[in-house]
ZAMARGU-4260 file (C-alpha; in steps of 0.2 Angstrom, whole numbers, plus 5000, padded with zeros to 4 digits):
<rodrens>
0) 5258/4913/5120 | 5274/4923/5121 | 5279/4940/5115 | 5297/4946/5112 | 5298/4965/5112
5) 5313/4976/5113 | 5321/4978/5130 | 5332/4993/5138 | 5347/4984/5142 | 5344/4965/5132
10) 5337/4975/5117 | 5324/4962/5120 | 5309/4958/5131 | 5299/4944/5134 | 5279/4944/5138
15) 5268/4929/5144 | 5250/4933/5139 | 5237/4919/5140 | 5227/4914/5123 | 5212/4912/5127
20) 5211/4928/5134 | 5220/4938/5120 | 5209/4926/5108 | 5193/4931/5119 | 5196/4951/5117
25) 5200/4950/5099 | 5185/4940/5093 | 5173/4953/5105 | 5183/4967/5098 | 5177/4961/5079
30) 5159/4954/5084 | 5157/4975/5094 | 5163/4980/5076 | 5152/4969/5065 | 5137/4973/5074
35) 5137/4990/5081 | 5147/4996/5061 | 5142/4984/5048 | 5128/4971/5050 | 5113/4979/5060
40) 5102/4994/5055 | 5098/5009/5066 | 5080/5007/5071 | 5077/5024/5070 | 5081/5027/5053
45) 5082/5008/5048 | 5098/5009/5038 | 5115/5002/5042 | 5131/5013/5043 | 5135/5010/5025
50) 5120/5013/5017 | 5120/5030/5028 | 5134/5036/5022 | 5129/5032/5005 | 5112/5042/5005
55) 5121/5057/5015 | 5136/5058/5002 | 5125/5058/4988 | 5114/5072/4997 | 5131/5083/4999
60) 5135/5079/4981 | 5119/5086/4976 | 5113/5072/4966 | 5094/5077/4969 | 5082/5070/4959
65) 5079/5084/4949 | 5098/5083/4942 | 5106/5072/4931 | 5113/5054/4935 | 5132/5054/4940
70) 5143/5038/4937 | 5141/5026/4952 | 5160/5024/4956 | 5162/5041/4956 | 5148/5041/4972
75) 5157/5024/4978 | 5175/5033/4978 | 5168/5048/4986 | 5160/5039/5001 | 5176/5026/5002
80) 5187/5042/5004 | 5178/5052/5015 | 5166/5040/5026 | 5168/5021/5023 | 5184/5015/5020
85) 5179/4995/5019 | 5182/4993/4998 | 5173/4997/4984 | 5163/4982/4981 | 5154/4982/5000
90) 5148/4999/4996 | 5143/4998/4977 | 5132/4983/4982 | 5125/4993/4997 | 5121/5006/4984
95) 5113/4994/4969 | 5103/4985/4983 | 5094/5003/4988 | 5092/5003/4968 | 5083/4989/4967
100) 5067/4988/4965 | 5061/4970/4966 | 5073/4972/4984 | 5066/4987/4991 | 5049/4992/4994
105) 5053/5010/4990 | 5070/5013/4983 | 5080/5026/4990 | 5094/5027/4972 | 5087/5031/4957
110) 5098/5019/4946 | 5101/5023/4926 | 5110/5006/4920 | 5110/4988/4923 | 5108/4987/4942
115) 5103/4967/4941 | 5089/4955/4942 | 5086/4944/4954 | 5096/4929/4944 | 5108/4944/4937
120) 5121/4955/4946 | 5123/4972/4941 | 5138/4980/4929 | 5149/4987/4935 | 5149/5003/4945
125) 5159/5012/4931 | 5143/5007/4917 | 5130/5012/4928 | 5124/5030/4934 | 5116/5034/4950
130) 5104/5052/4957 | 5094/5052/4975 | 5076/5047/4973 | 5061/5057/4982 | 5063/5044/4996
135) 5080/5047/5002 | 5077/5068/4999 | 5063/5062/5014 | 5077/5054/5025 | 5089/5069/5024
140) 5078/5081/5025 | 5081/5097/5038 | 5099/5088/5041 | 5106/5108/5040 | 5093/5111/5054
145) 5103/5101/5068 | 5091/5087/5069 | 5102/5075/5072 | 5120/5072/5081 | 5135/5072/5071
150) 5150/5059/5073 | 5170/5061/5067 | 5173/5049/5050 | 5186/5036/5051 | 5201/5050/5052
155) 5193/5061/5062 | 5193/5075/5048 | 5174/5076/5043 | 5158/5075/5051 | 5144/5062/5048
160) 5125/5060/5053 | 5124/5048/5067 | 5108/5043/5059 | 5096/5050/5048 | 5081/5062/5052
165) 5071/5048/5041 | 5053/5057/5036 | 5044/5039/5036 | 5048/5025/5044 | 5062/5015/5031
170) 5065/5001/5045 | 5046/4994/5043 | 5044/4998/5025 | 5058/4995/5016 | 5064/4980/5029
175) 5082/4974/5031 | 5092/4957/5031 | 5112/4956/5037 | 5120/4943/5045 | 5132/4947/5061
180) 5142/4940/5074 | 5129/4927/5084 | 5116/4936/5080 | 5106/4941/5063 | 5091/4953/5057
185) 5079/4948/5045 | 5066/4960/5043 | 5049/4959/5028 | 5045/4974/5018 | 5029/4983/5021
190) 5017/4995/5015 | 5023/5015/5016 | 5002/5021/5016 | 5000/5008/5030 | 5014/5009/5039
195) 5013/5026/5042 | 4992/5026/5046 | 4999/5014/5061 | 5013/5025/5066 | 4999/5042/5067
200) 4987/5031/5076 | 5000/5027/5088 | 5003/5043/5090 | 4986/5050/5093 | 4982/5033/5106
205) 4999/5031/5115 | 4992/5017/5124 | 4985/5008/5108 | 4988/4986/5106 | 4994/4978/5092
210) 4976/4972/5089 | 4975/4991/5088 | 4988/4994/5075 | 4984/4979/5065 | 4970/4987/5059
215) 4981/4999/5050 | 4994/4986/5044 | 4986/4969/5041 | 5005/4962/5037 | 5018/4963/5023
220) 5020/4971/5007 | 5034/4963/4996 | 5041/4974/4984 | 5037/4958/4971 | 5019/4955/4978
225) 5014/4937/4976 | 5000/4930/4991 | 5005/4928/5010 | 4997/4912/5014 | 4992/4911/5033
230) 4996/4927/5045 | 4995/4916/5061 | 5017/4916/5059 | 5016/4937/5054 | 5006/4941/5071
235) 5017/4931/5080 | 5032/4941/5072 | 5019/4957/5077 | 5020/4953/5094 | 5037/4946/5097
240) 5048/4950/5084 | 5052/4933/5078 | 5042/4923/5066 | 5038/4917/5048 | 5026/4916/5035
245) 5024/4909/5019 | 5022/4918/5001 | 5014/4910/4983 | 5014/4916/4966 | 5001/4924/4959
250) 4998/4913/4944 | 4983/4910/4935 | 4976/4897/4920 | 4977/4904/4904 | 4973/4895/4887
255) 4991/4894/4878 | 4986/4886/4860 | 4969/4882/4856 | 4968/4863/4865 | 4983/4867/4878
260) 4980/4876/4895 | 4995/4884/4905 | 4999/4892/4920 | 5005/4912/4917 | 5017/4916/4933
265) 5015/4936/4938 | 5022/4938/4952 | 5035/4927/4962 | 5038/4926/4980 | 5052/4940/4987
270) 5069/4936/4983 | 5065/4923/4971 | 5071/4925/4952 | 5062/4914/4935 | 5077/4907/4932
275) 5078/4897/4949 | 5059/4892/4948 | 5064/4886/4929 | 5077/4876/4935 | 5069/4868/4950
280) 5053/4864/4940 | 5066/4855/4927 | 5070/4847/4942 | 5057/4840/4948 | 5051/4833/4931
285) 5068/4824/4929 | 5065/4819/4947 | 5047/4811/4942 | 5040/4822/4958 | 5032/4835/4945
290) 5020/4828/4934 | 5009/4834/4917 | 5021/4849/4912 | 5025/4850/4894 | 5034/4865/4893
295) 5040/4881/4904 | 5043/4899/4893 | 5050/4914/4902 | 5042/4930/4892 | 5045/4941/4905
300) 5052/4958/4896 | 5051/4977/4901 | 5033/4981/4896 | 5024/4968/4903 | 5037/4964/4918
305) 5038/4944/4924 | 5029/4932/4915 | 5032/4915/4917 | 5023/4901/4904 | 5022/4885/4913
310) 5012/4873/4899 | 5001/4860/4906 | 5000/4843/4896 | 4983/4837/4889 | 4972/4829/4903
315) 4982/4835/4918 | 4970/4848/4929 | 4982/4864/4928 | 4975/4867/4947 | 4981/4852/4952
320) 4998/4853/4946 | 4998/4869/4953 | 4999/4862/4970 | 5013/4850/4966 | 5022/4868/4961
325) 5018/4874/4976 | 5024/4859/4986 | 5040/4856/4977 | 5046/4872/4968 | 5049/4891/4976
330) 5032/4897/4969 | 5029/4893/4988 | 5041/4900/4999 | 5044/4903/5018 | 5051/4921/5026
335) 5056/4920/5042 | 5055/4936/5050 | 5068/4940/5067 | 5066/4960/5069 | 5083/4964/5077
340) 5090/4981/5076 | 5101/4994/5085 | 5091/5002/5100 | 5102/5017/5109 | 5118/5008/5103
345) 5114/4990/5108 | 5105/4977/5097 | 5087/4971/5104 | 5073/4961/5095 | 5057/4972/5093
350) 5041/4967/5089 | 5028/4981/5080 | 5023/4990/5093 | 5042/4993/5097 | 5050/4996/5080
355) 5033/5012/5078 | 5037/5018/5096 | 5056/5020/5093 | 5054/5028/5078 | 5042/5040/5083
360) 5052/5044/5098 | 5064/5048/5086 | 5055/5058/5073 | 5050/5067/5089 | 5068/5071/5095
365) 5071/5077/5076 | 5053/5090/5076 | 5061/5097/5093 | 5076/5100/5087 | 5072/5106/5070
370) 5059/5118/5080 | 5075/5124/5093 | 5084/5128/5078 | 5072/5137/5068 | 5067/5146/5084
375) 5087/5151/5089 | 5088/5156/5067 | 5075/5168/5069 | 5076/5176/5087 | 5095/5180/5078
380) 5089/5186/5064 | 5075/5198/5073 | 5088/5204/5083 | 5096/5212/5068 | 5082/5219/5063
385) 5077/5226/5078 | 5096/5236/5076 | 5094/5238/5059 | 5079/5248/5062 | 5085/5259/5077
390) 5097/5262/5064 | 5089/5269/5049 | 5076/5281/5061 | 5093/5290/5064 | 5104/5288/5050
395) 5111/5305/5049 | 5117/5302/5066 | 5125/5284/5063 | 5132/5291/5048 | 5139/5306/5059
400) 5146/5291/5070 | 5156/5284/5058 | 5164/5296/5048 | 5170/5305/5065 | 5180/5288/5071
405) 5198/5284/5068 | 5192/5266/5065 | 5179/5252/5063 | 5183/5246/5083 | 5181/5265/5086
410) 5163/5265/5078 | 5158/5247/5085 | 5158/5257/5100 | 5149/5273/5097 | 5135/5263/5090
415) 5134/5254/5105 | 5135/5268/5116 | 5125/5281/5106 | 5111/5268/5103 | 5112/5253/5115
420) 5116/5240/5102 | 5123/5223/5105 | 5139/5221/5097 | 5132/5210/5086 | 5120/5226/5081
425) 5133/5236/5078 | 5143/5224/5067 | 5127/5222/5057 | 5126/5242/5055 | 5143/5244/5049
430) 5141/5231/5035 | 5125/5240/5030 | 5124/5245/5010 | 5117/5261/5006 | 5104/5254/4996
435) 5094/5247/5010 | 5093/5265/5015 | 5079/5268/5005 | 5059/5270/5013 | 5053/5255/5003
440) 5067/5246/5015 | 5061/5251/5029 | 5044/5245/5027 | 5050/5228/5023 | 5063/5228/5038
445) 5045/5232/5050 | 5036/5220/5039 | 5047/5205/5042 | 5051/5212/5061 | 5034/5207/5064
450) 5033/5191/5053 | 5047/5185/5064 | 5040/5190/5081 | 5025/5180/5073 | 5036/5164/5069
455) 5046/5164/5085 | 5027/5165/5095 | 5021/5149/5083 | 5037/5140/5088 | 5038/5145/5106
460) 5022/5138/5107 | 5023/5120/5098 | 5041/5118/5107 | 5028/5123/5125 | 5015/5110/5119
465) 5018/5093/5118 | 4999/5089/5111 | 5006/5099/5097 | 5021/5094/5093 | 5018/5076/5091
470) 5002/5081/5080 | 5014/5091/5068 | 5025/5075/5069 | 5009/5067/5063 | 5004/5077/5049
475) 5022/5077/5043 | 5020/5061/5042 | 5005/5061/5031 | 5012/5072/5019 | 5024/5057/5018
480) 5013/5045/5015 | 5003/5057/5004 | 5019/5059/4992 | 5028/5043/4992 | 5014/5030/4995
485) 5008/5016/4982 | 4995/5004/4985 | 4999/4987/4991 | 5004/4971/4980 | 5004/4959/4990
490) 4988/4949/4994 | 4985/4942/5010 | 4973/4928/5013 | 4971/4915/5029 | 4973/4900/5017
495) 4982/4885/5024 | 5000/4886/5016 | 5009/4869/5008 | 5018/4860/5023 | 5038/4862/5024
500) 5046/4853/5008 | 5049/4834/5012 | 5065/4826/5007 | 5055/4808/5003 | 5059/4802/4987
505) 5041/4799/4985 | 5030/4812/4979 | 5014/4811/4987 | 4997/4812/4978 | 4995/4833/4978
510) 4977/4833/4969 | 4962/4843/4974 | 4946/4837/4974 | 4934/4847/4960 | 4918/4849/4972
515) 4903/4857/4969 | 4905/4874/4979 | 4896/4891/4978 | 4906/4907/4977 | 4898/4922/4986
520) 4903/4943/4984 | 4897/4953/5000 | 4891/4968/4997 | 4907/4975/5004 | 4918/4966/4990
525) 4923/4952/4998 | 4922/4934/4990 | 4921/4917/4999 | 4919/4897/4994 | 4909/4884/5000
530) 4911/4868/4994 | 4895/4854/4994 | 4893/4836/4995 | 4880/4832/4977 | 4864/4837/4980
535) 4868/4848/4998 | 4862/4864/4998 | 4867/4883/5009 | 4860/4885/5026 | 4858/4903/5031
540) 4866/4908/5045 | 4855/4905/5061 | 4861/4927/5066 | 4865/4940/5053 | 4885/4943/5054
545) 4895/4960/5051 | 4897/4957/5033 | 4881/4944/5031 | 4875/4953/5015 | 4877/4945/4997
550) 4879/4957/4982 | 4880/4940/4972 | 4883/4922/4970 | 4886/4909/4957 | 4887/4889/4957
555) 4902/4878/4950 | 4917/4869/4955 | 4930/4872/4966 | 4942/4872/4952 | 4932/4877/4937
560) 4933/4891/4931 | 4921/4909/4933 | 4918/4925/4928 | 4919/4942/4939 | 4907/4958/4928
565) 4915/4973/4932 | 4906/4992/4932 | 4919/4995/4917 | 4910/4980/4907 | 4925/4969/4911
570) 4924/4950/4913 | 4939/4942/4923 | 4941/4924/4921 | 4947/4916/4938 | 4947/4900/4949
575) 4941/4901/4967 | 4953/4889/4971 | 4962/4899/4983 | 4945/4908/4991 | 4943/4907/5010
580) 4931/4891/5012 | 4916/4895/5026 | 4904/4882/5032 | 4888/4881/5022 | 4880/4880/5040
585) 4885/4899/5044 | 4892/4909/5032 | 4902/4923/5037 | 4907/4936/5024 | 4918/4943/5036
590) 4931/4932/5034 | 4931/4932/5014 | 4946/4939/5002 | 4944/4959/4996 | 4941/4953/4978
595) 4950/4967/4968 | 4964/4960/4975 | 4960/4942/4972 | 4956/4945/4955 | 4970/4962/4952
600) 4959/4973/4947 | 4950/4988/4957 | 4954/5007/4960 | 4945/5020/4958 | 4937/5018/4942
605) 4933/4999/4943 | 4923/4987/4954 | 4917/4971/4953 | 4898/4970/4954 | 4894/4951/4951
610) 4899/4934/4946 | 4892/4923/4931 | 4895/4904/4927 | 4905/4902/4909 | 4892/4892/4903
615) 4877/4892/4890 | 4867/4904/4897 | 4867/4923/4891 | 4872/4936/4904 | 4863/4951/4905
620) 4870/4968/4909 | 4863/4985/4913 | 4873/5002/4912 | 4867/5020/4920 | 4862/5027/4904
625) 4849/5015/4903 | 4858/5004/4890 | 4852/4984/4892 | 4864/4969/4884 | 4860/4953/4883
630) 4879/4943/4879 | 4877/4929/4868 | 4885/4913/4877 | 4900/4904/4869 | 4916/4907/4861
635) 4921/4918/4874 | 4937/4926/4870 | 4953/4916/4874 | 4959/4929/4886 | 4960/4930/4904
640) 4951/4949/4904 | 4938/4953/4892 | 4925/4970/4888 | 4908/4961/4888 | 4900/4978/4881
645) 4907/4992/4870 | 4902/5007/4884 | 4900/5027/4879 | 4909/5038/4889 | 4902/5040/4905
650) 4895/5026/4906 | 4896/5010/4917 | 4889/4994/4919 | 4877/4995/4936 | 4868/4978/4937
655) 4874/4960/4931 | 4863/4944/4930 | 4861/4926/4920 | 4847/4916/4915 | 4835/4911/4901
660) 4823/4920/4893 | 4808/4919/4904 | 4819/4931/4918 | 4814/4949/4919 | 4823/4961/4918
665) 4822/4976/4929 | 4829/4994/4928 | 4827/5007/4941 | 4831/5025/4941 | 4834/5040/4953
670) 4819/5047/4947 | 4809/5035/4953 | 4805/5024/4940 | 4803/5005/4937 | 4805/4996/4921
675) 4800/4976/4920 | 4800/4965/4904 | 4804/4949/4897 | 4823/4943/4895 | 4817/4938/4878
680) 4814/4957/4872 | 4831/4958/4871 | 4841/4948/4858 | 4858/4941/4860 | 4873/4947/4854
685) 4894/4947/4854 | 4907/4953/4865 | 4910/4969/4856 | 4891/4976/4852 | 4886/4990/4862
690) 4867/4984/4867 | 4852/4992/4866 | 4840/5004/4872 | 4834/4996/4888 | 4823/5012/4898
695) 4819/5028/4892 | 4828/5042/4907 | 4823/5060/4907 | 4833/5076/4911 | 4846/5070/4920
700) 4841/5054/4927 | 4852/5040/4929 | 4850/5020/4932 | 4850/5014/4952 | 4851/4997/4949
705) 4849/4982/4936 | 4845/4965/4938 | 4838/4950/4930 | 4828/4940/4941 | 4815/4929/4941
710) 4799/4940/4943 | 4790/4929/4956 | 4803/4928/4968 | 4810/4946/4968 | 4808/4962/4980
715) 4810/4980/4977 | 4819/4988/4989 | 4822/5007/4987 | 4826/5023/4998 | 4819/5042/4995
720) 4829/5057/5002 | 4828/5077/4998 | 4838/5089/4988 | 4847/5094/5005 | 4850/5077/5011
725) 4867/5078/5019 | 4879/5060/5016 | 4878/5049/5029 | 4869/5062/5041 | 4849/5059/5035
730) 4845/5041/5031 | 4828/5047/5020 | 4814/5036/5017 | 4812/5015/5011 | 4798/5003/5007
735) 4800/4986/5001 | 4786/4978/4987 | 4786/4962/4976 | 4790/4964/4960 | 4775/4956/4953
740) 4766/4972/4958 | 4773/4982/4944 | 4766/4977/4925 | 4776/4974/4914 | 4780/4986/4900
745) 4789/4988/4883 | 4808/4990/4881 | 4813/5004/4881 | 4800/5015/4887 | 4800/5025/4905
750) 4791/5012/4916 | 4780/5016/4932 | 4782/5024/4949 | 4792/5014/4960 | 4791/5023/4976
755) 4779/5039/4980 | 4792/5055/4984 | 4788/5064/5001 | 4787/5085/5001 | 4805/5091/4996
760) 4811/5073/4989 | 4819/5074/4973 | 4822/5055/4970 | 4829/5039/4976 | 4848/5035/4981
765) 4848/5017/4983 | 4837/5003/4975 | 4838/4986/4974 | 4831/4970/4966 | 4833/4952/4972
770) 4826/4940/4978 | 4820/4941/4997 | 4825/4942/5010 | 4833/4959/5006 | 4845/4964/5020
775) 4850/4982/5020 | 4869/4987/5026 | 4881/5004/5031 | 4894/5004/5017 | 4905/4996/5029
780) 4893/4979/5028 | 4886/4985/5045 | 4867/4977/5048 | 4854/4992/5048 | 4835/4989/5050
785) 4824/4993/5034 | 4804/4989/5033 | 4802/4971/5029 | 4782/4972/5028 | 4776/4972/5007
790) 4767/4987/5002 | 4762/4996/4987 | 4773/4998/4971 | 4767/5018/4973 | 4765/5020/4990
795) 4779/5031/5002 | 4794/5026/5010 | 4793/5023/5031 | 4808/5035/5038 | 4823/5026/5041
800) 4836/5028/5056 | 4850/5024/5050 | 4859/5028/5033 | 4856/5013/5020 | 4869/5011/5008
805) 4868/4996/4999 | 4855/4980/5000 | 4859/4962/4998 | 4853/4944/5002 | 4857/4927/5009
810) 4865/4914/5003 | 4857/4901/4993
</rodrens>
């Protein structure tokens, strides 16, 4: 290539210069920009130089939560102008994204306006209206305090942050995509709560694994929640920074008309919008690959969020052409994680160990500077004190000082020299006001003379400890996690995903076989399947497991349908399709689904205590004021979620069973007391009723446990304690008797003793009725030893040396 530039004699000259080489520097020129200025995010504060700008523009604005929205183009002209001149459009989607909720995991803008779906763009930035949210107050927070460097803008006349102090860790929690120069970063959302218990374990065990930090976050947490199916792909992406994992839909069978079933769509995998699941499923029936769908309605509106109506034709099993969805629409998706970010200015794939040690460095750095500063503000400010009070002791003789100079420079210096001041003394003095010549001054002067020495000792002392520096990095971090965390949406199982999407023209047969299965609930809430051959039935497991104790189980099929009893008198419809399937030959609990999450529903108010089949026979509930409820069977409500009992307040369901009316059914309280009689005392009745009187409590007595069982089969467990019994410190006393030795009474009366009381034991804690064995666990499903010998329904406990918490059985 040739250049022709102007000459001193010619008015010309002429330059050979080699293409490639001016084509090679050019293109590294652009890919150095593209990387290092627009596509990766800083791994210590996890944002991109735009979005940066953005959050610290809007802090300088003062558009803090607690003001009122301005209009975004005004926020998009003032960061274009003063920080990022690359158009408007590049920075007004930067800002909507951090807006977005279904985008980010905790969004950083608080948004007023249409700021898009994800089949819908936003308005424009002159419609919409934009304020910080408390997040992003978290990322700048202490900027003032010189925490972080500060760089020239684009025109070298203001300053910007470098990066961002970044109270939590964004880059994990809120993830990042972005698309460079040979290279690209595509990083999945998690958990803020869990995230930031990793990054404090971390903290406390430098040398901790992943195994270790897994613990703490088990794998993603899409903003749109939805199932991750298989985490084998996430630990890879744990451990090397590069891998993938697939994501479903929650979706479950709801009755649409009175004689048509339909699947109802929640939840939808990340990035994926209703419209591009309606199209696709259009699609595939035009296509002849999706088979039995009558109909799909999108009643998602802002009350009730995404609902998706998919209606099943009549005869088609809605679970198998839920697995055709899967296979051939995005209710099934793939995310492929490849964790590449900026680490000290160049670009380097992290895996989660890496990406929590970088930012902890960082938060680190930040804490020491923050503490240098505060340390360096007050020693200043102590120093003028320290004057301020030499000062005032003599005032007559300051005041003599300055009215006998000829000028302020003149006075300056007879301060100095009269009372050995710093200059910087002196120049305080003289700008002194006559009001803070008062006594009541002086008293606050020594006051916060010595508040100050106090402070500066506090500061010297963290910046001279490292131990406890990075535990107030650590308990800053709580505080985070304490104000800004929400629990988790998205459901993790170790289910085997669809396989990748052919491309065949053929579909091929997708059907799942309806087996007979068991569905077992550990006394630690986890839920798994095991299917059977006709006729097969559950082995025990030849050595008790971790979590080998069953709170309860229930026969159907595989893709029948159940029902979950919760303490709130709740019955939840559900599938255990999609349950973790463990061989009849060793169940382990262990590996089973949390099943609040499988069936969303939990907290802190509501549990799931058993399951029932939907079928003729009446379920029997129990609630802790002694109420008993026998629900008639049939016409259930055509609802997913239904109140099986109309509960006072303060009162909850305790004990859930099913049978006929030759069960017995057992009350016990923390007095002490047993109740037994007949099923058949008790008459049926609807949904709505409230029950009846079931055992008569005294004082303030409350129910243990309920169960309906059949009487020749069942144990009594129960454990005794005292009045001073300290939580998981004295385990108390336990016996175990068949039920048979307690007569049966009337409903409604107080029963008989169940368990004699020791000197100082005011009742029992635990109880327990099932059939045997009874296994008693730690309330984390931890094996403990109990008496198994059968004694006397009114004999004592045996001690105990470990605490009981709760008692199950195996499976049968």
């Amino acid at each position: 290539m040739t250049t022709i530039e102007p000459g001193p004699a010619s008015g010309e000259r002429i330059e050979d210069v080699d293409v490639s080489a001016e084509m090679q520097g050019s293109f590294l020129e652009y890919a150095y920009s593209v990387i290092y200025s627009r596509a990766l995010p800083d791994a210590r504060d996890g944002l991109k130089p735009v979005q940066r700008r953005i959050l610290y523009q809007m802090a300088d604005m003062g558009l803090r939560p607690d003001r009122g929205h301005v209009k975004s183009a005004r926020v998009v002209g003032d960061v274009m102008g003063k920080l990022h001149p690359h158009g408007d459009s590049a920075i007004y989607d930067a800002l909507v994204r951090m807006a977005q909720p279904f985008s980010m995991r905790l969004p950083l803008i608080d948004g007023h306006g249409n700021f898009g779906s994800l089949d819908d763009g936003p308005a424009a930035a002159r419609y919409t209206e934009a304020r910080l949210a408390a997040a992003a107050m978290a990322m700048v927070a202490d900027l003032d305090e010189d925490v972080v460097d500060f760089v020239p803008n684009y025109d070298n006349q203001l300053d910007q942050p470098d990066v961002l102090p970044a109270s939590f860790p964004n880059l994990l929690v809120n993830g990042a995509s972005g698309i460079a120069v040979g290279m690209a970063t595509n990083m999945a959302p998690h958990n803020l709560v869990e995230v930031i218990d990793g990054a404090r374990h971390l903290i406390a065990h430098p040398d901790a694994t992943l195994d270790d930090l897994m613990r703490f976050i088990p794998g993603p947490d899409l903003p749109t929640g939805g199932t991750i199916v298989g985490l084998a792909g996430v630990r890879d992406a744990y451990a090397t920074g590069r891998g993938a994992f697939r994501t479903r839909a929650k979706v479950h069978v709801e009755q649409v008309t009175a004689r048509k079933s339909g699947l109802v769509v929640t939840e939808l995998p990340y990035t994926v919008g209703p419209e591009r699941v309606i199209e696709k499923i259009k699609d595939g029936v035009n296509a002849k690959k999706l088979q039995g769908i009558s109909g799909v309605d999108d009643l998602t509106d802002g009350e009730q969020g995404l609902k998706l109506v998919i209606e099943i034709k009549t005869g088609f099993d809605p679970m198998a052409v839920l697995e055709q969805l899967y296979r051939y629409t995005p209710l099934e998706e793939s995310f492929n994680i490849n964790n590449v970010a900026l680490v000290e200015g160049g670009p380097r794939t992290l895996g989660l160990l890496e990406l929590l040690q970088v930012y902890i460095g960082h938060r680190i750095e930040v804490v020491t500077r923050r503490t240098r500063y505060r340390l360096g503000r007050r020693e200043e400010r102590l120093h003028l004190v320290e004057g301020l009070l030499v000062a005032i002791l003599d005032i007559d003789r300051v005041i003599a000082i300055i009215r006998g100079s000829d000028d302020t420079d003149a006075a300056r210096t007879g301060l100095i020299a009269a009372f050995s001041l710093s200059q910087v003394q002196a120049e305080y003095i003289l700008e002194l006001r006559l009001r803070r010549l008062t006594r009541f001054s002086t008293l606050e002067l020594e006051a916060e003379a010595q508040q100050l020495r106090d402070e500066i000792a506090e500061l010297r002392a963290l910046l001279d400890d490292p131990g406890r520096l990075r535990t107030l990095v650590s308990d800053e971090l709580g505080q985070a996690a304490e104000l800004l965390g929400t629990p988790r949406r998205t459901l993790l199982t170790e289910g085997a995903a669809q396989p990748p999407k052919s491309s065949s023209k053929a579909a091929p047969v997708l059907e799942i076989q309806d087996v007979p299965c068991r569905v077992l609930l550990s006394t630690t809430g986890r839920a798994v399947r095991i299917d059977l051959p006709e006729g097969e039935a559950v082995t025990p497991a030849s050595r008790r497991s971790r979590h080998d104790a069953i709170r309860s189980q229930v026969s159907g099929t595989s893709r029948g349908e159940l029902g979950a009893v919760t303490n709130r008198g709740r019955l939840v419809r559900f599938s255990p399709v999609d349950l973790p399937v463990v061989p009849s030959g060793a169940v382990q609990l262990g590996a089973g689904t949390p099943i609040g999450a499988y069936l969303g529903v939990g907290g802190k108010d509501e549990h799931v205590l058993g399951f029932v089949a939907l079928d003729d026979r009446p379920i029997a509930l129990g609630t802790a004021g002694g109420v008993v409820k026998r629900v008639a069977p049939g016409n259930w409500p055509n609802k997913p979620v239904f109140d099986l009992i109309a509960l006072k307040d303060g009162d909850e369901v305790v004990g859930v069973g099913q049978g006929d009316e030759e069960q017995a059914l057992v009350f016990v309280t923390t007095e002490g007391q047993l109740l037994r009689f007949p099923a058949g005392a008790v008459r049926p009745q609807g949904a709505a009723a409230g029950g009846m009187a079931g055992i008569s409590l005294g004082g303030d007595a409350r129910v243990l446990a309920f169960a309906a069982v059949d009487a020749d089969e069942a144990v009594v467990a129960t454990v005794s304690a005292t009045a001073t019994t300290l939580d998981e410190i004295d385990p108390g006393r336990g016996k175990l008797t068949s039920l048979t030795d307690f007569p049966a009474k009337g409903r409604a009366t107080g029963g008989v003793r169940a368990q004699a009381l020791g000197r100082g034991e005011t009742g029992l804690t635990v109880a327990w009725v099932g059939p045997a064995p009874a296994l008693a666990v730690a309330r984390d499903g931890a094996a403990r030893r109990f008496p198994d010998t059968l004694v006397k329904r009114d004999a004592p406990g045996l001690p105990l040396d470990a605490v009981v918490d709760a008692f199950g059985t195996r499976a049968r």
